[in-house]
C-alpha positions in Angstrom: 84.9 105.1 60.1 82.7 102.6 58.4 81.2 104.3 55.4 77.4 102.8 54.8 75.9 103.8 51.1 71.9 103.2 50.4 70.6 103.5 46.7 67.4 104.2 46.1 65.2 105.3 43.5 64.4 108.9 43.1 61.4 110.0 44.3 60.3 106.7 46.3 60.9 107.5 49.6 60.3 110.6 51.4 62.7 112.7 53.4 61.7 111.5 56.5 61.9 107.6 55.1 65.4 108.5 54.2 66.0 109.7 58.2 64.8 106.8 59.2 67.3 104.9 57.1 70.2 106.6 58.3 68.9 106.7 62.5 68.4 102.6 61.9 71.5 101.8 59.9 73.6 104.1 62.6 71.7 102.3 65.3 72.6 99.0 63.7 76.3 99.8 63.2 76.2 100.9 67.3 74.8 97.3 67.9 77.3 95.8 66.6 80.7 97.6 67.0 79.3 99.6 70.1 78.5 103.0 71.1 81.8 104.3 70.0 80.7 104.1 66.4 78.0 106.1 66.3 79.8 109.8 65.7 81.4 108.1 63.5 79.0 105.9 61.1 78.9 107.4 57.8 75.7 106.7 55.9 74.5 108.4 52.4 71.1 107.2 50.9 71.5 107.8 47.1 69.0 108.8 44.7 69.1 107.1 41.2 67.4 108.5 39.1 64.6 106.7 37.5 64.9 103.9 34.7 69.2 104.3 35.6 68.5 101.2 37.5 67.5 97.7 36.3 66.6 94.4 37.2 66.7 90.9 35.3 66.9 93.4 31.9 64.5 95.5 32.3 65.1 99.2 33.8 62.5 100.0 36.5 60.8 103.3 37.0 60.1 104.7 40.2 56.5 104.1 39.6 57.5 100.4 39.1 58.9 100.2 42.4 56.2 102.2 44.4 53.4 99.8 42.7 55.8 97.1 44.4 55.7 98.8 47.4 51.6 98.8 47.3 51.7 95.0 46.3 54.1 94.2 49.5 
């Protein structure tokens, strides 16, 4: 069983974002391994909560990474 772990920041991505994470990831794992994999593909998404997670020094908030997301 290949175990797949996504962290994200609380709060930045809605439930259904997070479904779409795990469908895709799964789906990915299929693609490469085959179909065999799929009831078997493990995948968490993670919430960190905010300013628990930093970059370059600096602990981002999840307002800091939705105004990213807006920027992108």
């Amino acid at each position: 069983m290949p175990p797949v772990d996504i962290q994200v920041l609380e709060g930045v991505f809605s439930a259904a974002e997070k479904q779409n994470m795990i469908r895709k990831v799964t789906d990915t794992m299929v693609a490469i391994e085959g179909e065999a994999m799929r009831g078997v593909t493990w995948v968490r998404v993670i919430d960190v909560p905010s300013e628990q997670w930093g970059i370059g020094g600096k602990a981002l908030t999840t307002d800091d990474v939705k105004a990213l997301q807006v920027a992108g």
